[in-house]
Backbone as CSV, one residue per row, in Angstrom:
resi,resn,N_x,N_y,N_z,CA_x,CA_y,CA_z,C_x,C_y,C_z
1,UNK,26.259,43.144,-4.209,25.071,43.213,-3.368,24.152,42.045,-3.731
2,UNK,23.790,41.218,-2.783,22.846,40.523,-2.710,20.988,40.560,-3.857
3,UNK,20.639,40.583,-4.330,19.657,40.140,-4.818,18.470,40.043,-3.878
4,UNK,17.257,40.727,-3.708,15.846,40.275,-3.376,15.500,39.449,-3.726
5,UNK,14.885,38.717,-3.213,13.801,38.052,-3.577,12.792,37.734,-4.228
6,UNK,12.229,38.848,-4.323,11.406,39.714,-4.782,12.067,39.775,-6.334
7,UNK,13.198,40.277,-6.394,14.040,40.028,-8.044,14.286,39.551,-8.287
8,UNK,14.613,38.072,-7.519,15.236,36.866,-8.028,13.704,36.162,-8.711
9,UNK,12.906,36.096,-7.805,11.689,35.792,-8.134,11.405,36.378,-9.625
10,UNK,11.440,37.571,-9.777,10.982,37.946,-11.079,12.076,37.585,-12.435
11,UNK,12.837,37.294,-11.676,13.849,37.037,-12.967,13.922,35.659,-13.488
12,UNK,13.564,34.478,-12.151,12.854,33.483,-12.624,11.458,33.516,-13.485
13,UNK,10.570,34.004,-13.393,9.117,34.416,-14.259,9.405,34.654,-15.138
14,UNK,10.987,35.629,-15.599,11.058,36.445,-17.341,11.685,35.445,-17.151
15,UNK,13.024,34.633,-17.093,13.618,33.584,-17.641,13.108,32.399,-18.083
16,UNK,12.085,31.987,-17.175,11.030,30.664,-17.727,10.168,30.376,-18.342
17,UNK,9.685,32.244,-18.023,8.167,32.210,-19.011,7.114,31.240,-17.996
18,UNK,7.449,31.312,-17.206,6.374,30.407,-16.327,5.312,31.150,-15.633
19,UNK,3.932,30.995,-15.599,3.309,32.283,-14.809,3.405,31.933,-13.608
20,UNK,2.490,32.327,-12.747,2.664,32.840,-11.151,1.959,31.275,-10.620
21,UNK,1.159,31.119,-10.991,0.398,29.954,-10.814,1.640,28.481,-10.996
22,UNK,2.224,28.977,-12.536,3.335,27.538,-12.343,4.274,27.816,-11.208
23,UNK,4.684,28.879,-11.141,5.674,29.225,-9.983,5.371,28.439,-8.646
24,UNK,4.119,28.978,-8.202,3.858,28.770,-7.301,3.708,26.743,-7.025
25,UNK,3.211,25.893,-7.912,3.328,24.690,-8.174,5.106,24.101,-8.127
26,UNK,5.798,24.949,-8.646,6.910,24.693,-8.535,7.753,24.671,-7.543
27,UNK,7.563,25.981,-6.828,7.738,26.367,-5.261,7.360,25.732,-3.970
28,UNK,5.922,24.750,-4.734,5.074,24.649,-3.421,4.998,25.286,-2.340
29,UNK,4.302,26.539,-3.050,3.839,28.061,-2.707,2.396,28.453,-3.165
30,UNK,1.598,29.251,-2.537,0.286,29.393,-2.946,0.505,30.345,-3.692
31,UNK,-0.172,30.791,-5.095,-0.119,31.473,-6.449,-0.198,33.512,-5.346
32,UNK,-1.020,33.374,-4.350,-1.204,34.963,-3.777,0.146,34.950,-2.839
33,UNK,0.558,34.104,-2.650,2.243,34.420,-1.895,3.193,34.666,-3.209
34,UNK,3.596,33.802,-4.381,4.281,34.983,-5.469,3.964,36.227,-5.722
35,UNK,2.643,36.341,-5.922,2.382,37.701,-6.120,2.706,38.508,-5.445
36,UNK,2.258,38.099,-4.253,2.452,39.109,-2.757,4.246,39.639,-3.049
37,UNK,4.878,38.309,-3.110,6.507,38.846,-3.076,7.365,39.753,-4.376
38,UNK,6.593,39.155,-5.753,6.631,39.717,-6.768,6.423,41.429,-6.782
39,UNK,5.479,41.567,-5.797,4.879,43.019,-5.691,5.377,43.494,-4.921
40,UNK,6.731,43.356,-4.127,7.258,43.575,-2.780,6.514,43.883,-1.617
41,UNK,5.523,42.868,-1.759,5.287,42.329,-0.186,5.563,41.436,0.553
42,UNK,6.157,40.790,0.405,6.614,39.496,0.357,6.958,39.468,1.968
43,UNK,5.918,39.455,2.951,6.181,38.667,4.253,6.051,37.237,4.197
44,UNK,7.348,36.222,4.445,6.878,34.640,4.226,7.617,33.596,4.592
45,UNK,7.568,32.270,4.532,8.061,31.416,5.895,9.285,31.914,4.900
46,UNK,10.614,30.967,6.068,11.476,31.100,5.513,11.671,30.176,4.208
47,UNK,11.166,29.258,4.589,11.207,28.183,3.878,10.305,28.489,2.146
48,UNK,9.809,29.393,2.229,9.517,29.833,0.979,10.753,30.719,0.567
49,UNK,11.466,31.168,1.086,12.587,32.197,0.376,13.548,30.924,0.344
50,UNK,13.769,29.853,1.278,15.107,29.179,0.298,14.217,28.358,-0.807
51,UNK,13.317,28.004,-1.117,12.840,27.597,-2.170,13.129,28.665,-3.612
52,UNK,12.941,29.676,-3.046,13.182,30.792,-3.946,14.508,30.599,-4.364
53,UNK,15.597,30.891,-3.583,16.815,30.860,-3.291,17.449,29.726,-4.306
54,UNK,16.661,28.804,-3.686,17.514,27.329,-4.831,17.105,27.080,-5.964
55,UNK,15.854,27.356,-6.488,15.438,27.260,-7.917,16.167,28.501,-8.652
56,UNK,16.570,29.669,-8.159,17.490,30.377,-8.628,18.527,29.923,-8.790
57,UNK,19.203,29.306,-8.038,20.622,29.043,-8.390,20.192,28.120,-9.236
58,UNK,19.657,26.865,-9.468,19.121,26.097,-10.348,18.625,26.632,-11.914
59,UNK,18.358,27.432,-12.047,17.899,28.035,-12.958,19.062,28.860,-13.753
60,UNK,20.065,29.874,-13.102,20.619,30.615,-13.566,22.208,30.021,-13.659
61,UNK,22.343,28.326,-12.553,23.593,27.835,-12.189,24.539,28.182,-11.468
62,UNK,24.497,28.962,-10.865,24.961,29.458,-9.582,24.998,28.764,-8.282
63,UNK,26.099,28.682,-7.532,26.204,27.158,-6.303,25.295,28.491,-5.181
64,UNK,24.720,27.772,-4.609,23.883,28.325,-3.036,25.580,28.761,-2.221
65,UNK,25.058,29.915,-1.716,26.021,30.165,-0.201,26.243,29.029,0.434
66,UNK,27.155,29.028,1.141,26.625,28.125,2.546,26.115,28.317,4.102
């Protein structure tokens, strides 16, 4: 099963130790859109979830779908 977002997200935060604020710098994402998704609210462009998407695979080394 696929992975949220929402968990991938958080598993980047415990893996990096990075707070929400670096996240969001990293993402080029505003610091209340991690949160928002962190907290499972996460309505957001798409283009913020493949950002999500690829710093995960980046992070954990895992190739992107296609």
């Amino acid at each position: 099963m696929d992975k949220t977002h929402q968990v991938k997200l958080a598993e980047l935060k415990a893996h990096t130790g990075m707070s929400e604020v670096a996240l969001s710098r990293h993402l080029q994402i505003s610091q209340p859109t991690v949160n928002r998704i962190l907290n499972g609210q996460g309505d957001c462009k798409g283009s913020t979830l493949v950002a999500i998407d690829r710093m995960h695979a980046e992070v954990f080394g895992r190739p992107l779908a296609a």
